[in-house]
Biopython code that builds the backbone (N, CA, C, O; Angstrom):
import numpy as np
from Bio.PDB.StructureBuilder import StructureBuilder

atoms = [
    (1, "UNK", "N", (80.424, -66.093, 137.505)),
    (1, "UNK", "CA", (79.684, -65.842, 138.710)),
    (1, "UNK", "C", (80.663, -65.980, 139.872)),
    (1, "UNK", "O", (81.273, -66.981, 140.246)),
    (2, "UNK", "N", (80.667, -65.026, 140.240)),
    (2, "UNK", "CA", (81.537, -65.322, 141.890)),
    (2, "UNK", "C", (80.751, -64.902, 143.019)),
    (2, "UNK", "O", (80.044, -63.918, 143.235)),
    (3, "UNK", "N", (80.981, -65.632, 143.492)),
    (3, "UNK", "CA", (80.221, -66.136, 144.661)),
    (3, "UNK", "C", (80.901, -65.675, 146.392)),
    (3, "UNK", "O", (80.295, -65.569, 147.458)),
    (4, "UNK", "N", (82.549, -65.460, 146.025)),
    (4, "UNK", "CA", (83.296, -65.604, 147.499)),
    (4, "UNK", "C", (84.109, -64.404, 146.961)),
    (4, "UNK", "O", (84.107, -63.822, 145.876)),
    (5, "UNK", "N", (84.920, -64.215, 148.295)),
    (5, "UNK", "CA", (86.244, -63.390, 147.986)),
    (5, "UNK", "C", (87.031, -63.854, 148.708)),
    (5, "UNK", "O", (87.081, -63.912, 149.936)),
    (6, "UNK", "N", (88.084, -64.421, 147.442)),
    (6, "UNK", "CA", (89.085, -65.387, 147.965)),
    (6, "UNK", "C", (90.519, -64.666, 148.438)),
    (6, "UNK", "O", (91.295, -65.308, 149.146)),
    (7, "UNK", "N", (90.764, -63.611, 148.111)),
    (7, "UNK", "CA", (91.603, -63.299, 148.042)),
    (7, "UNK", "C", (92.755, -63.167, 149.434)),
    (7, "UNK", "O", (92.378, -62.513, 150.407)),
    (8, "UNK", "N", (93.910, -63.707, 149.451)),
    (8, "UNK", "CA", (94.721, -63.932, 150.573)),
    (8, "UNK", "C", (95.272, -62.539, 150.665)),
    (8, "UNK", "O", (95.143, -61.650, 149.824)),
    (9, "UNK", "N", (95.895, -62.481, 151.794)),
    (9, "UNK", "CA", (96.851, -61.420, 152.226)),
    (9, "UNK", "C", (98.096, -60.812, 151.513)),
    (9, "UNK", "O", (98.724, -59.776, 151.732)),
    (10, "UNK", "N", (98.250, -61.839, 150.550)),
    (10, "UNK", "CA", (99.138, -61.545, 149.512)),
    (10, "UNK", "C", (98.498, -59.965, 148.075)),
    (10, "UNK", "O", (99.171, -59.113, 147.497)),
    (11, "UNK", "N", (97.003, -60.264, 148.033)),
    (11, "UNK", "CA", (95.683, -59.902, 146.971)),
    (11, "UNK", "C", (95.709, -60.383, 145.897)),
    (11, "UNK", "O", (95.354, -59.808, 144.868)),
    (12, "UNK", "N", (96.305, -61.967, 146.012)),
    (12, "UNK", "CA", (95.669, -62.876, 144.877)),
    (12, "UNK", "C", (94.178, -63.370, 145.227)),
    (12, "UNK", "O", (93.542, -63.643, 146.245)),
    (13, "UNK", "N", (93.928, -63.335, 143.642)),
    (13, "UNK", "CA", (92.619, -64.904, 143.987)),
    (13, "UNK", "C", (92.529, -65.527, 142.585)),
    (13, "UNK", "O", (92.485, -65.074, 141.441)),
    (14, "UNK", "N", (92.520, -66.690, 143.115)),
    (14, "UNK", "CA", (92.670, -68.071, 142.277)),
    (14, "UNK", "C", (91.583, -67.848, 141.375)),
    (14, "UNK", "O", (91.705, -68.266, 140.224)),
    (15, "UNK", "N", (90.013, -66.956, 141.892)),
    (15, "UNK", "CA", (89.190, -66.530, 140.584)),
    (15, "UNK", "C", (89.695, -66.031, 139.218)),
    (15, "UNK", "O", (89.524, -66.352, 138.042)),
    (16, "UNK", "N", (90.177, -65.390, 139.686)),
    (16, "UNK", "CA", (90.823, -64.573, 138.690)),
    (16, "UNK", "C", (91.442, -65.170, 137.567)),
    (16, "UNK", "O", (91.118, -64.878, 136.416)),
    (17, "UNK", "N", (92.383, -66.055, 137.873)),
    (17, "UNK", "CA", (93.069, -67.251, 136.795)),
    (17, "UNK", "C", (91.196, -67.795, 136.260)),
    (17, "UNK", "O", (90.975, -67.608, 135.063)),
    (18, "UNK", "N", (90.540, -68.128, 136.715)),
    (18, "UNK", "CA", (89.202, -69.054, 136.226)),
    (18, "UNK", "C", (88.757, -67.911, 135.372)),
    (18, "UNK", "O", (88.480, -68.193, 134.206)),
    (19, "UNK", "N", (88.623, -66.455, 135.823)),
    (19, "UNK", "CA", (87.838, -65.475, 134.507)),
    (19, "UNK", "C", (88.426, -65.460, 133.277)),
    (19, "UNK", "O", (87.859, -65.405, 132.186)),
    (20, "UNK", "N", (90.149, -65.537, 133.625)),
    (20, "UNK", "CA", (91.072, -65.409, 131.987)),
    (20, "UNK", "C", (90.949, -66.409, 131.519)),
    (20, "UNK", "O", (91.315, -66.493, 130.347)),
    (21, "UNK", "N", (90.304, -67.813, 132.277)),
    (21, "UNK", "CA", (90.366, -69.214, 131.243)),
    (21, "UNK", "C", (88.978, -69.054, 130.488)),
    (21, "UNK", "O", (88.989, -69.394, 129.305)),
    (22, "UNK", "N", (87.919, -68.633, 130.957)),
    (22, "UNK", "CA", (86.429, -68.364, 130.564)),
    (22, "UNK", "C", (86.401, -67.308, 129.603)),
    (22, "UNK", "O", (85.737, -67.559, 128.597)),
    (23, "UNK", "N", (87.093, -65.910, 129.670)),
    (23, "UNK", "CA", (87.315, -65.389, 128.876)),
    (23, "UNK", "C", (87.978, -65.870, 127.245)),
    (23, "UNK", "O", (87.727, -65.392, 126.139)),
    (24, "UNK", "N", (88.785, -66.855, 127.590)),
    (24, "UNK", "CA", (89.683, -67.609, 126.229)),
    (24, "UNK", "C", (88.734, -68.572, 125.706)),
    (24, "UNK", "O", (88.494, -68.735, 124.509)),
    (25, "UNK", "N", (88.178, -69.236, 126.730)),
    (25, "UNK", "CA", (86.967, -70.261, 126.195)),
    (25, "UNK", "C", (85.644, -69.727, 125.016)),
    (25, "UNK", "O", (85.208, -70.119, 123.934)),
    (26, "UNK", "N", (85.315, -68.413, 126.162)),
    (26, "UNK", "CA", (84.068, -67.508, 125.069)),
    (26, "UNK", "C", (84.673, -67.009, 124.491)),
    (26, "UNK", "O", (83.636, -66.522, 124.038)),
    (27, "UNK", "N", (85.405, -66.562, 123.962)),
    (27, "UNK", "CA", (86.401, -65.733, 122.625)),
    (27, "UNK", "C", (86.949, -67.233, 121.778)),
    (27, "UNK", "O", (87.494, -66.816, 120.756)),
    (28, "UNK", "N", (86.999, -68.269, 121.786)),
    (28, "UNK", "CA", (87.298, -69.748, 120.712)),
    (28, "UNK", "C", (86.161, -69.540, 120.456)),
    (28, "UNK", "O", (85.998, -69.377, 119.247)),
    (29, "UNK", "N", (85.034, -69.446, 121.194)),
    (29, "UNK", "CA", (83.753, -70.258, 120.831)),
    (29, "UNK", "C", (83.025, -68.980, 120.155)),
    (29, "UNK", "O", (82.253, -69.312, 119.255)),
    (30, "UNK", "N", (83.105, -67.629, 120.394)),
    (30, "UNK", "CA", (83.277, -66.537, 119.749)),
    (30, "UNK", "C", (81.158, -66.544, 120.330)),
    (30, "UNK", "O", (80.089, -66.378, 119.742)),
    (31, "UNK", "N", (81.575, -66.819, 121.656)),
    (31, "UNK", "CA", (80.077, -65.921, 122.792)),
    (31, "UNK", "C", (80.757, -65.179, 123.512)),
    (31, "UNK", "O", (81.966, -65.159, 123.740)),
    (32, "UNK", "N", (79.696, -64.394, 123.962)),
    (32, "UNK", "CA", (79.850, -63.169, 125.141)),
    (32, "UNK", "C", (79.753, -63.806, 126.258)),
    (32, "UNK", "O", (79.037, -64.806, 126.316)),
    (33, "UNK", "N", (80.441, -63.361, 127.343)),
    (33, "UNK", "CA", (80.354, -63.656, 128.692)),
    (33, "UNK", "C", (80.297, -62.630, 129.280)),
    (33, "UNK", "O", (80.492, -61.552, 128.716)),
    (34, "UNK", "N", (79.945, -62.774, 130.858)),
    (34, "UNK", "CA", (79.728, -61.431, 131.650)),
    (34, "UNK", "C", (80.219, -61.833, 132.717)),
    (34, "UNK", "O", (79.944, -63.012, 132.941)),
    (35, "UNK", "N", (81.035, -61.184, 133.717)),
    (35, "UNK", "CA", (80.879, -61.590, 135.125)),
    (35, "UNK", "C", (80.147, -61.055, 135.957)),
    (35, "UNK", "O", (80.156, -59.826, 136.040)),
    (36, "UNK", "N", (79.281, -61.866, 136.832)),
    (36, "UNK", "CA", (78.940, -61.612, 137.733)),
    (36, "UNK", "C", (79.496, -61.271, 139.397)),
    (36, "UNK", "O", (80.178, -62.142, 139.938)),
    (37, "UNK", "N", (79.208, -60.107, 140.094)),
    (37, "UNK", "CA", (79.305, -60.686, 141.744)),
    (37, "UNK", "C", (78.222, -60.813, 142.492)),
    (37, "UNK", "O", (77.381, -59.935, 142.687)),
    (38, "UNK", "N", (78.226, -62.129, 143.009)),
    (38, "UNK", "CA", (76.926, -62.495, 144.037)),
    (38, "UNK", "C", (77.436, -62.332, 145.359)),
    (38, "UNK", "O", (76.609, -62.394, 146.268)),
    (39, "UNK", "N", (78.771, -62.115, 145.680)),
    (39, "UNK", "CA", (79.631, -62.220, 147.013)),
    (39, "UNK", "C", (78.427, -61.617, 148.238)),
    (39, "UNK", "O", (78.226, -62.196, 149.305)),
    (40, "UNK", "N", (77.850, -60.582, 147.881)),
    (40, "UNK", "CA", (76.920, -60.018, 148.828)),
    (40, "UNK", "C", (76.069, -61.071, 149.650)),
    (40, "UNK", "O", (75.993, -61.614, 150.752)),
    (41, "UNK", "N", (75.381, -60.994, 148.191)),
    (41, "UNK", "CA", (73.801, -62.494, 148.392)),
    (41, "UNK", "C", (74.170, -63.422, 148.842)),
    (41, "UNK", "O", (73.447, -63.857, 149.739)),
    (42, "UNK", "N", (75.372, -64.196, 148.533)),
    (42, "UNK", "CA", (76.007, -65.664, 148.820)),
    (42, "UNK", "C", (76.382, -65.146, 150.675)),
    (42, "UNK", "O", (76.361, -66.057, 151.503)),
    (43, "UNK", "N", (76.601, -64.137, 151.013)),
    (43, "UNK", "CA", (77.257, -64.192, 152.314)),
    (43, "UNK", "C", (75.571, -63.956, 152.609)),
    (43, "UNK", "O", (75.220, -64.865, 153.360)),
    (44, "UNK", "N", (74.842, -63.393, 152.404)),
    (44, "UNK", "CA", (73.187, -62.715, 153.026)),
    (44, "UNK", "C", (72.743, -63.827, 153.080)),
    (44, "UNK", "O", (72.268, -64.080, 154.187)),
    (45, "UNK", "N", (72.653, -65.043, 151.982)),
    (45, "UNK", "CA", (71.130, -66.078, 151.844)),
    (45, "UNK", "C", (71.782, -67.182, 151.804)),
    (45, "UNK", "O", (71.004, -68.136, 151.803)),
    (46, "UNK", "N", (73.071, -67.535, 151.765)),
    (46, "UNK", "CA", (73.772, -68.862, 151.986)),
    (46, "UNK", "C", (74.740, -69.472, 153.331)),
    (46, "UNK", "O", (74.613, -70.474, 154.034)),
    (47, "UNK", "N", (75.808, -68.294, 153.311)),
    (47, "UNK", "CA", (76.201, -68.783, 154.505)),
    (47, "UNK", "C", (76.170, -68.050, 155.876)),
    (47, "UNK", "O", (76.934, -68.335, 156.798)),
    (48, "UNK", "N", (75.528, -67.394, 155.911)),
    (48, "UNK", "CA", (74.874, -66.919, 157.341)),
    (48, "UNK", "C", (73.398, -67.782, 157.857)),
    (48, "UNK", "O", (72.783, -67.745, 158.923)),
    (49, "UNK", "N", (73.188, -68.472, 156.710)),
    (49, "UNK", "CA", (72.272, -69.562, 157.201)),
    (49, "UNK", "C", (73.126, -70.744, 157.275)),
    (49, "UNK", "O", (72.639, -71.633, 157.973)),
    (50, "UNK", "N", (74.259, -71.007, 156.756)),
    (50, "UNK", "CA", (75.129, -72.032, 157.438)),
    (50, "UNK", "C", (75.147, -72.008, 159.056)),
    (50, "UNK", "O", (74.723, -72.654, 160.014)),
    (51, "UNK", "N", (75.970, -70.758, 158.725)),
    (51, "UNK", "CA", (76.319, -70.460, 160.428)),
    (51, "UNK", "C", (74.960, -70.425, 161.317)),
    (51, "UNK", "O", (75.177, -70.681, 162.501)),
    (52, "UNK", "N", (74.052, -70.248, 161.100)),
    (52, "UNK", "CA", (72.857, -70.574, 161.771)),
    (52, "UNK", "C", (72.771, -71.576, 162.032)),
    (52, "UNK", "O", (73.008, -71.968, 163.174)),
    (53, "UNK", "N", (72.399, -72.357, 161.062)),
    (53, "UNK", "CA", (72.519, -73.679, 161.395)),
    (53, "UNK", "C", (73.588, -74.471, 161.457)),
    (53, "UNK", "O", (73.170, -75.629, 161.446)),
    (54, "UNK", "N", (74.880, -74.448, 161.522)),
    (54, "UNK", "CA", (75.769, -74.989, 162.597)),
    (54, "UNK", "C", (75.772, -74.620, 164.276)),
    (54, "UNK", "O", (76.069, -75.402, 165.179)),
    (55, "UNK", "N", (75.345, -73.171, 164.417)),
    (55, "UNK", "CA", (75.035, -72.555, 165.866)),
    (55, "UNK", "C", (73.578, -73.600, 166.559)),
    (55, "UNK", "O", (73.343, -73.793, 167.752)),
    (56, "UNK", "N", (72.637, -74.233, 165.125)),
    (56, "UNK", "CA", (71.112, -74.794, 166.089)),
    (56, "UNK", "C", (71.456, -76.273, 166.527)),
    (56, "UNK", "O", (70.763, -77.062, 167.169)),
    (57, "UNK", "N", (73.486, -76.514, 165.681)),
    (57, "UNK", "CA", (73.156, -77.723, 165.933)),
    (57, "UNK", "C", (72.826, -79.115, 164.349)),
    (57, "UNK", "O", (72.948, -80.320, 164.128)),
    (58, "UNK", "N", (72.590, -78.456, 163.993)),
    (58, "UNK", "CA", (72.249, -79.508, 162.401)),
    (58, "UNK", "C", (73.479, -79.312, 161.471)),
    (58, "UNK", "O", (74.563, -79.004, 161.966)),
    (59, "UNK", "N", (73.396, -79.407, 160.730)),
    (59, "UNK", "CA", (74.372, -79.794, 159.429)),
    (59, "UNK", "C", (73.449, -79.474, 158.160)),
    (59, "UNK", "O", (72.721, -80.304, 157.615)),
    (60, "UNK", "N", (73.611, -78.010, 157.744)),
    (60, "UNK", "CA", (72.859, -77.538, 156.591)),
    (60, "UNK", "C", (73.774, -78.114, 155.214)),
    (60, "UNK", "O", (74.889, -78.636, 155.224)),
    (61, "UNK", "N", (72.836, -77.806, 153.995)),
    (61, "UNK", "CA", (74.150, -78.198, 153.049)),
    (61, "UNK", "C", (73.797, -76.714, 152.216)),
    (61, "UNK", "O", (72.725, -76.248, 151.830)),
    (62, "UNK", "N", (75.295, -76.175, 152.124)),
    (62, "UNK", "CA", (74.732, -74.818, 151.285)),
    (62, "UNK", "C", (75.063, -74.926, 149.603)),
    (62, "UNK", "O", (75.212, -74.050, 148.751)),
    (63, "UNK", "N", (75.097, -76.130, 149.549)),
    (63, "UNK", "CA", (75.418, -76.483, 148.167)),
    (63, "UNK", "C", (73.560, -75.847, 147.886)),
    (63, "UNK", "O", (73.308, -74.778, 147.332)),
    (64, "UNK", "N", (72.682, -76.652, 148.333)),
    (64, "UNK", "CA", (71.150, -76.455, 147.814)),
    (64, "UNK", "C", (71.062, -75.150, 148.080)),
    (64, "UNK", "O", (70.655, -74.555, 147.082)),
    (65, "UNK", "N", (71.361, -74.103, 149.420)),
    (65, "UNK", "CA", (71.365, -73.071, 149.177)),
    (65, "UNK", "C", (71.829, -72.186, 147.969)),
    (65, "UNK", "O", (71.129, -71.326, 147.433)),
    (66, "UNK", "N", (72.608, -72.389, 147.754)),
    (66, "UNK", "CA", (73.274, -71.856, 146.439)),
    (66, "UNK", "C", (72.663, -72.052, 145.132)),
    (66, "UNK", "O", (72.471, -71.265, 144.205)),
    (67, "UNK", "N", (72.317, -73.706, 145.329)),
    (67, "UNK", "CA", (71.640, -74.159, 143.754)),
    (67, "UNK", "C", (70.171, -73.127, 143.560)),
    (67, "UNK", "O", (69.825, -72.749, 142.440)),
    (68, "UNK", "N", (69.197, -72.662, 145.159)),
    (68, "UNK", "CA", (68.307, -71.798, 144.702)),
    (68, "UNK", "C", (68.413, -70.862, 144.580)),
    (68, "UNK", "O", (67.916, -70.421, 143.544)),
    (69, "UNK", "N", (68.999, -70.033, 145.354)),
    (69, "UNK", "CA", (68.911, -68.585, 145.909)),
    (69, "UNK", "C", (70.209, -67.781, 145.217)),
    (69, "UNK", "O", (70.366, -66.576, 145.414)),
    (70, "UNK", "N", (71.171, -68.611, 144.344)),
    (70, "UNK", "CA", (71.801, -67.961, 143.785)),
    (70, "UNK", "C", (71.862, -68.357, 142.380)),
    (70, "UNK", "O", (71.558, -67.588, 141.467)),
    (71, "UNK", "N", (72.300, -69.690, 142.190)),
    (71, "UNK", "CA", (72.431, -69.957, 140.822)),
    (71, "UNK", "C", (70.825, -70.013, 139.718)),
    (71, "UNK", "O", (70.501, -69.690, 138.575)),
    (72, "UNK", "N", (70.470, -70.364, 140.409)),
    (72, "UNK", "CA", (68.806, -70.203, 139.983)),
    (72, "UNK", "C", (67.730, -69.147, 140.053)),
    (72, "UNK", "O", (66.766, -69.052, 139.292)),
    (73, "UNK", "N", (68.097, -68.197, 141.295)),
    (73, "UNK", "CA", (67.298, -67.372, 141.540)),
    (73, "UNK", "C", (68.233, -65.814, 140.848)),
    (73, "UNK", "O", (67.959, -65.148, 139.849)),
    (74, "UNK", "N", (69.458, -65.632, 141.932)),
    (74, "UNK", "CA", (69.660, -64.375, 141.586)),
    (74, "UNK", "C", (71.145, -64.028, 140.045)),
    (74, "UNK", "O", (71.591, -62.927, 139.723)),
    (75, "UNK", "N", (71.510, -65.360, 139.465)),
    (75, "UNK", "CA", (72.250, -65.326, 138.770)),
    (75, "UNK", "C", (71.090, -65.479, 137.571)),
    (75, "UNK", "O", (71.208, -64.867, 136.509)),
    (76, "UNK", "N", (69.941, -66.374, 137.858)),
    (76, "UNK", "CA", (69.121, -66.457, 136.340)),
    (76, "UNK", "C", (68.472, -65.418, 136.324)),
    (76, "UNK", "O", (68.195, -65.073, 135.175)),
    (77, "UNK", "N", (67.922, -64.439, 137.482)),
    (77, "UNK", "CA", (67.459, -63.049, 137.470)),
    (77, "UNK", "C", (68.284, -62.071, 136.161)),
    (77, "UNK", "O", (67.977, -61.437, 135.152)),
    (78, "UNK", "N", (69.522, -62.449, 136.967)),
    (78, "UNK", "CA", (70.684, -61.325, 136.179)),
    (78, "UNK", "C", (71.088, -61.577, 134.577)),
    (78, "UNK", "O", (71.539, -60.722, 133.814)),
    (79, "UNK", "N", (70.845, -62.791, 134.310)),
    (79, "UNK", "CA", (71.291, -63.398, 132.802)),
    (79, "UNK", "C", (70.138, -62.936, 132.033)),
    (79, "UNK", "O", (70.145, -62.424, 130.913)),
    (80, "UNK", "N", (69.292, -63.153, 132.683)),
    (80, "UNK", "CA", (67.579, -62.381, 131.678)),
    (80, "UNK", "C", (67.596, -61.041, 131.532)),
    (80, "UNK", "O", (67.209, -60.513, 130.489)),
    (81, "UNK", "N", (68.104, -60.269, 132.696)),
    (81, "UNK", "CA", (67.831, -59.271, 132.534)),
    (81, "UNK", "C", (69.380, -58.674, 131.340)),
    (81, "UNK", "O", (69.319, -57.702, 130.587)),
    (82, "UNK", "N", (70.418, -59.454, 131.487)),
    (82, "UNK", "CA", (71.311, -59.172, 130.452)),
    (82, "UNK", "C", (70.820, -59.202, 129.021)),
    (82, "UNK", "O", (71.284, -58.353, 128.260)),
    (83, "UNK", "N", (69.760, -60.253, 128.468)),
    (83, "UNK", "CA", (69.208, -60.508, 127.089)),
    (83, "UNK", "C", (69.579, -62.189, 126.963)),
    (83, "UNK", "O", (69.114, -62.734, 125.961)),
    (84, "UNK", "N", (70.412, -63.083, 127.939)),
    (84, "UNK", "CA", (70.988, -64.158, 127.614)),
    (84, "UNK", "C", (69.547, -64.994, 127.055)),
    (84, "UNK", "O", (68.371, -64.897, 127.407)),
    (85, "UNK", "N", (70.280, -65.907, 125.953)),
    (85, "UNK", "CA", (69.040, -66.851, 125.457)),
    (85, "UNK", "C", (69.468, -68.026, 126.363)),
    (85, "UNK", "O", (68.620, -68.836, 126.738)),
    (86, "UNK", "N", (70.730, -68.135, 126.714)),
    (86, "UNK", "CA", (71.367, -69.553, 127.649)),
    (86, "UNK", "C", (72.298, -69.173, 128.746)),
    (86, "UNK", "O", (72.761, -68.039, 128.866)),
    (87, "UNK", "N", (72.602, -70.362, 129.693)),
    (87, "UNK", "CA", (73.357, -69.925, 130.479)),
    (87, "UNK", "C", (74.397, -71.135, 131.200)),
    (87, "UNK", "O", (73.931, -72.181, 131.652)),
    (88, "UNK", "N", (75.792, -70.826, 131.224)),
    (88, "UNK", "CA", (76.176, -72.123, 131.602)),
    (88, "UNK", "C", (77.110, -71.684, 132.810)),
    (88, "UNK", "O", (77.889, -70.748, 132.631)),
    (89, "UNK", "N", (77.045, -72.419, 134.192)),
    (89, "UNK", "CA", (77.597, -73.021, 134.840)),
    (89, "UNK", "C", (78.892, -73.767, 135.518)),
    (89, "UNK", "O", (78.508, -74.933, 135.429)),
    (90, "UNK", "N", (79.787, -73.813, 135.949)),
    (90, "UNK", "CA", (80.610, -74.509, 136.423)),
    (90, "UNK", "C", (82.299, -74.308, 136.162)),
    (90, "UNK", "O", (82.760, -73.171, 136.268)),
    (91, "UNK", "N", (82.906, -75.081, 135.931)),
    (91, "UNK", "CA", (84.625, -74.363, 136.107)),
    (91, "UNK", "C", (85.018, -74.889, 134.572)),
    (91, "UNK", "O", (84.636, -75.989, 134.174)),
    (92, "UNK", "N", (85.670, -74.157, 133.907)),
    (92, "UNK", "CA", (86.384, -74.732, 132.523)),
    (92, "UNK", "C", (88.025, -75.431, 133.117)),
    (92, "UNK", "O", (88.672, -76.152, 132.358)),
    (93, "UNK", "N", (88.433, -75.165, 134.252)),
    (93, "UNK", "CA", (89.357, -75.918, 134.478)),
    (93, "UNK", "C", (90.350, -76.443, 133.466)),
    (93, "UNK", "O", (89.401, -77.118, 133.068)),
    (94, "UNK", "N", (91.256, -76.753, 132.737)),
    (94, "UNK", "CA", (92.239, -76.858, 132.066)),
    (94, "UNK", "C", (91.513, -76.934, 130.789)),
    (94, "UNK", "O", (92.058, -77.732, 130.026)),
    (95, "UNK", "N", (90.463, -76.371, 130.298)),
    (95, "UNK", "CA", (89.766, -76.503, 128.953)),
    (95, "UNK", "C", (90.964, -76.150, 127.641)),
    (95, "UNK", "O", (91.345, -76.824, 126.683)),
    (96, "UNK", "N", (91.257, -74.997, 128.052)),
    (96, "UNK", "CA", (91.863, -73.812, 127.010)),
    (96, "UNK", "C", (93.220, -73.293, 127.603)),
    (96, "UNK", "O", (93.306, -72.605, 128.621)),
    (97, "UNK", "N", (94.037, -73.623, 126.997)),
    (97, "UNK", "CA", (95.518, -73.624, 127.052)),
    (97, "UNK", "C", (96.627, -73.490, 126.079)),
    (97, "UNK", "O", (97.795, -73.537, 126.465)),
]
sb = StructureBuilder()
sb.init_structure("model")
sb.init_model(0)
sb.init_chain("A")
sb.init_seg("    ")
for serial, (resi, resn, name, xyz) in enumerate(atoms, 1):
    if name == "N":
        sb.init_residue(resn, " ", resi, " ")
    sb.init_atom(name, np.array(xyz, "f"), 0.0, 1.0, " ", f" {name:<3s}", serial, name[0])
structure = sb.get_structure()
């Protein structure tokens, strides 16, 4: 699931290293993976309501934004509609090497 576009002026992004580790992870474990992009939604329903609410003055947290409106709402939308029976979450970080 990606969420941002990280990519510097150079046209790296550090995602990219995270898809080839996820890719090596689901190929050991011998599941399918898919990537997603939410970059749209995440800028539409997460942080343009940041910036809102840093502009009213408060301190939003877009972590909860994210936990509904993307990881729950429009990433579990997309995994169902793939056929997924499960779905997992978060960074494999030095898993597979």
């Amino acid at each position: 699931m990606k969420n941002w576009d990280e990519r510097d002026e150079k046209g790296v992004c550090p995602s990219d290293q995270d898809w080839e580790d996820v890719q090596k992870v689901s190929a050991k474990l011998k599941i399918k993976c898919h990537q997603v992009n939410f970059v749209k939604e995440y800028w539409n329903d997460v942080f343009t309501q940041l910036l809102d609410g840093y502009e009213k003055g408060i301190t939003p947290n877009p972590d909860i934004l994210c936990n509904r409106e993307i990881k729950f709402k429009a990433f579990f939308n997309k995994a169902m509609n793939l056929g997924a029976d499960y779905i997992a979450t978060g960074i494999f970080q030095n898993l597979y090497k």
